[in-house]
C-alpha positions as CSV (number, residue, x, y, z in Angstrom):
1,X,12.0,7.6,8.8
2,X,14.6,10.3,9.4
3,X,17.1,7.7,8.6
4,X,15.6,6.2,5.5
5,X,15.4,10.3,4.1
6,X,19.1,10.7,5.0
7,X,20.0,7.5,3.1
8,X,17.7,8.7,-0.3
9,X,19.3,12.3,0.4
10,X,21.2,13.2,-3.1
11,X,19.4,10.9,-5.4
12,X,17.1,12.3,-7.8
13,X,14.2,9.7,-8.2
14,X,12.8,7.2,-6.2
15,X,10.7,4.2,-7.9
16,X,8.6,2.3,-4.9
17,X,7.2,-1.6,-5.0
18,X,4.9,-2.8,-2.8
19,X,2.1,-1.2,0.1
20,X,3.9,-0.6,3.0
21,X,7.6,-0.1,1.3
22,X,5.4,2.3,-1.2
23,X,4.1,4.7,1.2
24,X,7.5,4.4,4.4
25,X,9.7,5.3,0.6
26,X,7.3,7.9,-1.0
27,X,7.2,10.1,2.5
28,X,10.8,9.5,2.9
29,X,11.8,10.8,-0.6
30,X,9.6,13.8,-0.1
31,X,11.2,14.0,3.1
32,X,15.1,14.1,1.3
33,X,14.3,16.6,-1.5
34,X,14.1,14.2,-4.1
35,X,13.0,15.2,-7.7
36,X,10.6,12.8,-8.5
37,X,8.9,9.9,-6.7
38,X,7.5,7.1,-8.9
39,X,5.3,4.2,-7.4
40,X,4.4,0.8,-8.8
41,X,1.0,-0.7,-8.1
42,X,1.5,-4.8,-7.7
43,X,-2.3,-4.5,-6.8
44,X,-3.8,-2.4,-4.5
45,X,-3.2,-2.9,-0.4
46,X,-7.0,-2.8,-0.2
47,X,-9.5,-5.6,-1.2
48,X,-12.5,-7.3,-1.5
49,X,-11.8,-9.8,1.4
50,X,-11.0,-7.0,3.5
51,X,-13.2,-6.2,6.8
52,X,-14.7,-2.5,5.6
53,X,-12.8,-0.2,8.1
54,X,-9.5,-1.7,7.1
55,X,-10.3,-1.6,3.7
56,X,-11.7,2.2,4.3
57,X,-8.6,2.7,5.8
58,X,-6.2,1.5,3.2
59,X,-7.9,3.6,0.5
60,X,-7.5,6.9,2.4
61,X,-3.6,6.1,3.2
62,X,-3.4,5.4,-0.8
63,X,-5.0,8.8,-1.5
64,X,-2.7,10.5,0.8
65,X,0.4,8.9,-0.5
66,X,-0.9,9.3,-4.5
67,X,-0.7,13.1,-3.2
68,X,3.6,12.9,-2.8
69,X,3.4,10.8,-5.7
70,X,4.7,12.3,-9.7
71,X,3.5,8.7,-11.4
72,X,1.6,5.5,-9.9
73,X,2.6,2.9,-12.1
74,X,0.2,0.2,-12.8
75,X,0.6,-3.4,-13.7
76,X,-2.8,-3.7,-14.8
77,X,-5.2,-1.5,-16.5
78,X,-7.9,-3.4,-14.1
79,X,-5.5,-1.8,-11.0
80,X,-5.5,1.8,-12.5
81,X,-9.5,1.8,-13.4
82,X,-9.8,0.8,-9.6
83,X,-7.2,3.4,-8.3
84,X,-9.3,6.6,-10.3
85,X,-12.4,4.9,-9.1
86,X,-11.6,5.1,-5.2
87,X,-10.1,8.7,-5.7
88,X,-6.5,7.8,-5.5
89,X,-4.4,10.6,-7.3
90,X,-5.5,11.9,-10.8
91,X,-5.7,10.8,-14.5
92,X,-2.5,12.0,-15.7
93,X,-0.8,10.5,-12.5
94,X,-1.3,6.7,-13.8
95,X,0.6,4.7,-16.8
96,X,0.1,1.1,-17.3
97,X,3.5,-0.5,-17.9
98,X,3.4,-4.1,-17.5
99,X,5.7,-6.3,-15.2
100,X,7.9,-8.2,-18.2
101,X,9.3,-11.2,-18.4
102,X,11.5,-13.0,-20.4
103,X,9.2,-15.7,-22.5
104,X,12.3,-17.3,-24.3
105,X,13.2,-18.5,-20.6
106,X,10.3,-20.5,-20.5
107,X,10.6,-22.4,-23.5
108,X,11.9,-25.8,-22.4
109,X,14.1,-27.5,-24.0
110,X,13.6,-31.0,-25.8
111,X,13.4,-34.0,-23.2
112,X,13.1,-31.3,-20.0
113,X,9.1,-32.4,-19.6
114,X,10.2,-36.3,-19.4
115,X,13.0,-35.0,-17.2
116,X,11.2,-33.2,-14.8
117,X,8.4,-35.4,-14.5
118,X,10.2,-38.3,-13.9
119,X,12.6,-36.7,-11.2
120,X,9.3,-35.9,-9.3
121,X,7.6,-39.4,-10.0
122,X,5.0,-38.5,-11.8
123,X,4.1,-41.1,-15.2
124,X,3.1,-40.3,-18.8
125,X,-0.4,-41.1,-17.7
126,X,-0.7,-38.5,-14.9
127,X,-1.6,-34.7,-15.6
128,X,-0.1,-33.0,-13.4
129,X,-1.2,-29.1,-12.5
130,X,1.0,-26.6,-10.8
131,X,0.7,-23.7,-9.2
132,X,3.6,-21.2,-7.9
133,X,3.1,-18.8,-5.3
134,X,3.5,-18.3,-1.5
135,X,1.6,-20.1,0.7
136,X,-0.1,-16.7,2.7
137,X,-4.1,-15.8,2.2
138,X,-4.3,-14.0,-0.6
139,X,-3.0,-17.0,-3.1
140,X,-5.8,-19.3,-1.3
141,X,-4.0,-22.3,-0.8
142,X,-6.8,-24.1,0.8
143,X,-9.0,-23.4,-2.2
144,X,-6.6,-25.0,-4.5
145,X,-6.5,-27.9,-2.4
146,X,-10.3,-28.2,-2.3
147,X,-10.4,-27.8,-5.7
148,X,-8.2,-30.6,-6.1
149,X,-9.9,-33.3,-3.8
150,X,-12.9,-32.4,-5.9
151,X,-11.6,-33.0,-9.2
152,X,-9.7,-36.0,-8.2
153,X,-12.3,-37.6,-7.2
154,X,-13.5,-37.3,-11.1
155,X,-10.2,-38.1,-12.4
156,X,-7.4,-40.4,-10.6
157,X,-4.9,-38.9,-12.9
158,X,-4.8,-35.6,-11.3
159,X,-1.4,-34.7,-9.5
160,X,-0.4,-31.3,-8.3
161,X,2.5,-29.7,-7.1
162,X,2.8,-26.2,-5.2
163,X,6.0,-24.2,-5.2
164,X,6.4,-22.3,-2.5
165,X,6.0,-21.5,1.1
166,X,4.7,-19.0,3.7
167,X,2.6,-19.0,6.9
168,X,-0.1,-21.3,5.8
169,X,2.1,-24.3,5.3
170,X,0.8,-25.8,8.4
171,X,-2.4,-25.8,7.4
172,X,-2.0,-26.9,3.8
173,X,-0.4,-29.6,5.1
174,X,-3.2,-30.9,7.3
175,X,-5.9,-30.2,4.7
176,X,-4.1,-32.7,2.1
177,X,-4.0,-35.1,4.8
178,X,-7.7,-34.3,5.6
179,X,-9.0,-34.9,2.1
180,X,-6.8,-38.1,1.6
181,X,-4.6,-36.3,-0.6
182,X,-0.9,-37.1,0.6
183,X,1.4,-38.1,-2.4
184,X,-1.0,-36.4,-4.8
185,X,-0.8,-32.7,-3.7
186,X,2.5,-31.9,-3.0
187,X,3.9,-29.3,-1.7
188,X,7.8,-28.1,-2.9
189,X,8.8,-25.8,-1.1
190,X,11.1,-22.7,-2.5
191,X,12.3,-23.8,-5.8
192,X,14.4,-21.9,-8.3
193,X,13.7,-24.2,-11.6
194,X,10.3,-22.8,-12.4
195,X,11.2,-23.3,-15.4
196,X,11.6,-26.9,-15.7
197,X,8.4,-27.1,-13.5
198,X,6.4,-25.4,-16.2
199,X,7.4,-27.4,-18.4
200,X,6.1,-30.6,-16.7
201,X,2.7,-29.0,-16.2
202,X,-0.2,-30.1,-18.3
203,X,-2.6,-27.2,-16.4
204,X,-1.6,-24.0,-14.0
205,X,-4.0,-23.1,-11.5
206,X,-3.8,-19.8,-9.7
207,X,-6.4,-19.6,-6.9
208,X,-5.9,-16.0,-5.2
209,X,-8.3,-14.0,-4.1
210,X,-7.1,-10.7,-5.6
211,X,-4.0,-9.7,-7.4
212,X,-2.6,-7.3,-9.5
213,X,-1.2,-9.2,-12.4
214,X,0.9,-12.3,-11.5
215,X,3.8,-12.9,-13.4
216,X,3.5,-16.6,-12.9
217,X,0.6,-16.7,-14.9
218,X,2.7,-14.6,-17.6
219,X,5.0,-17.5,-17.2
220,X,2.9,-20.5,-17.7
221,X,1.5,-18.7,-21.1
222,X,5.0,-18.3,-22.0
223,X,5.6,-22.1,-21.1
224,X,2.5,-22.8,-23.0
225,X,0.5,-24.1,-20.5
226,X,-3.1,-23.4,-20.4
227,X,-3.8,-21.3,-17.1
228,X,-7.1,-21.4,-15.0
229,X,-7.4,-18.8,-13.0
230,X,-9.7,-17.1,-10.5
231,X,-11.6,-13.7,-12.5
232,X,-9.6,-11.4,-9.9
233,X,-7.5,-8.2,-10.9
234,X,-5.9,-7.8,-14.2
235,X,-5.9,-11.7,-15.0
236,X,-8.8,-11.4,-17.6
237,X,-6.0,-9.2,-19.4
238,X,-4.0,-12.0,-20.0
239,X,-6.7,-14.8,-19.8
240,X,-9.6,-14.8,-22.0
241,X,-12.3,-17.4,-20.7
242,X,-12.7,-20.2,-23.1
243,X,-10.1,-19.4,-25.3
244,X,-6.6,-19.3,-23.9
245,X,-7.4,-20.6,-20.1
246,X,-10.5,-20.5,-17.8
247,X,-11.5,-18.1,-15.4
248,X,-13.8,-19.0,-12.3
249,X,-15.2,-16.9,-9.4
250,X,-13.1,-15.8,-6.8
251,X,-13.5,-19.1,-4.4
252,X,-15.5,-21.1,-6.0
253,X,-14.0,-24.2,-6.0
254,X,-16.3,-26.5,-7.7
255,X,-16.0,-24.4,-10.8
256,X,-12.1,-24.7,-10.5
257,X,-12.8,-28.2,-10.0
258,X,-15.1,-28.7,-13.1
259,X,-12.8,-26.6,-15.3
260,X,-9.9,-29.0,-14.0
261,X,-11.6,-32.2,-15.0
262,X,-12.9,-30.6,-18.3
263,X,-8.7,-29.5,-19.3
264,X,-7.8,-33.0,-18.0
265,X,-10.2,-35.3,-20.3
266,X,-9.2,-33.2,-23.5
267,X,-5.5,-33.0,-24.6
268,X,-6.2,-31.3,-27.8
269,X,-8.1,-28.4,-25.6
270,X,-5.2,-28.0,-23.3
271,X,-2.7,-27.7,-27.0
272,X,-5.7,-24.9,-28.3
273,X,-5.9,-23.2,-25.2
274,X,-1.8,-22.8,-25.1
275,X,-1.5,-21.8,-28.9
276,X,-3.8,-19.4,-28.3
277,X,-2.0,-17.9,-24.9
278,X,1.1,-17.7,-26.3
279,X,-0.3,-15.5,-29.1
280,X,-1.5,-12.7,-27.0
281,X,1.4,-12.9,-24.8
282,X,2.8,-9.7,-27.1
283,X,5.7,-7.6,-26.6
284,X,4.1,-5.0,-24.3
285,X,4.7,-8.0,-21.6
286,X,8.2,-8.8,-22.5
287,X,10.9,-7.5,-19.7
288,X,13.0,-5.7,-22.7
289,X,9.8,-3.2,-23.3
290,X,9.5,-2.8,-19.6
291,X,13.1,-1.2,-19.3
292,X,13.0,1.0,-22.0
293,X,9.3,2.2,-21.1
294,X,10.3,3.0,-17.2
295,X,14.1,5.0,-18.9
296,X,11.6,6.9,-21.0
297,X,10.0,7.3,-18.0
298,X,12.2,8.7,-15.4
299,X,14.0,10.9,-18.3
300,X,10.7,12.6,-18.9
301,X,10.2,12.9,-15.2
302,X,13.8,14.2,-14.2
303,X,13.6,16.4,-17.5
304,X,10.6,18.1,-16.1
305,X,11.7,18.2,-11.9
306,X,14.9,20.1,-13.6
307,X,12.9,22.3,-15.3
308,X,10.9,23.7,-12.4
């Protein structure tokens, strides 16, 4: 700790990301002198899924570290609702600024989809759903491969690819085996042309059990494909059930599986559901507002520290 204050010593904010980087940063600014301290909530360190004394035990380190804390940032207005709720700093503490993107860097080009599709094998015939996240417990990768062997069973078209890794790997691995699955679940690995992924999906599944707001969701809307996701977090913000994507219970995969089936027998129901994604997808979650709203930000706070 000593060392991580002497390195922050002399600056005059500190912005955190993350649980454990959030609270080791906020103490350590406090610890240098430094003028204002601003933290980012990618979804809370405490959940759901949690047993109740860790959970417990996250909240109380959250309030503590809210206390050292000039603004908690939110992604989500569904993550600063559940902050005020559990006592975690005050009203005037919280701004929702949304993590941006860039949407024009998901609009693929003419003749990527063929591209992509064929490089991975997959034929005009197939609809193929992605998903894009690590392979760790909160993005349930076991549920999305459930899912799967339940909705191919309904549809041989079905294909899925996963990008990403992590510690459940292993696992994920023996479960598409399991289900009789190899060649139709597959998983990627790290890949840096999410892009040209998107653009060969025809569905994006996000299975997690709780999240703040996942930018890879953001990307799929701005890829315009239709997203089901599970009702977790801010995700409703972005995905309105039955209109621009699907939401289903935290996992439950039969409804992931039914919604999967239903977006698969129905082209023109995956084009609505895009059109109308891409239409909410407004400027409050472009990466250009984000900038400007977090120097507006900081210049407000820094005005203020100086002042006192």
């Amino acid at each position: 700790m000593a060392q991580l204050a002497s390195a922050l010593a002399g600056a005059d904010l500190v912005h955190t990301h993350s649980s454990k980087a959030g609270v080791l940063g906020r103490l350590a600014a406090r610890w240098a002198g430094v003028r204002a301290v601003v933290h980012t909530v990618h979804g809370w360190s405490f959940n759901d899924v949690q047993p109740r004394a860790i959970r417990r035990a996250y909240v109380e380190i959250e309030r503590a570290a809210a206390r050292i804390t000039d603004r908690l940032v939110c992604v989500a207005e569904a993550d600063r609702s559940r902050g005020l709720a559990e006592g975690i700093g005050h009203e005037g503490q919280y701004v929702v600024l949304r993590s941006g993107i860039e949407p024009s860097a998901y609009v693929a080009e003419p003749g990527t989809r063929e591209r992509v599709r064929a490089a991975l094998g997959f034929g005009d015939a197939d609809i193929v759903v992605g998903t894009i996240g690590n392979l760790k417990p909160q993005k349930a990768p076991l549920d999305l491969v459930e899912a799967a062997r339940r909705a191919f069973e309904k549809d041989p078209r079905l294909r899925f690819i996963v990008a990403g890794d992590g510690p459940l790997r292993g696992e994920s691995e023996r479960a598409i085996e399991s289900a009789g699955l190899a060649g139709v679940v597959r998983l990627l690995g790290w890949r840096e042309d999410i892009a040209d992924l998107l653009a060969a999906m025809d569905v994006f599944l996000l299975t997690s059990r709780f999240e703040g707001l996942p930018r890879a969701a953001l990307q799929a809307i701005a890829a315009s494909v239709p997203v089901i996701a599970t009702d977790t977090g801010g995700i409703s913000e972005i995905v309105h059930d039955g209109e621009s994507g699907y939401l289903v219970p935290v996992a439950n995969v039969s409804a992931a599986a039914e919604r999967l089936v239903a977006l698969a027998g129905d082209s023109a129901l995956r084009s609505r559901m895009a059109v109308a994604a891409g239409a909410r997808l407004g400027a409050e979650f472009d990466i250009g507002t984000l900038v400007a709203d977090l120097e507006r930000l900081y210049d407000g706070l820094l005005g203020r520290a100086a002042a006192r």
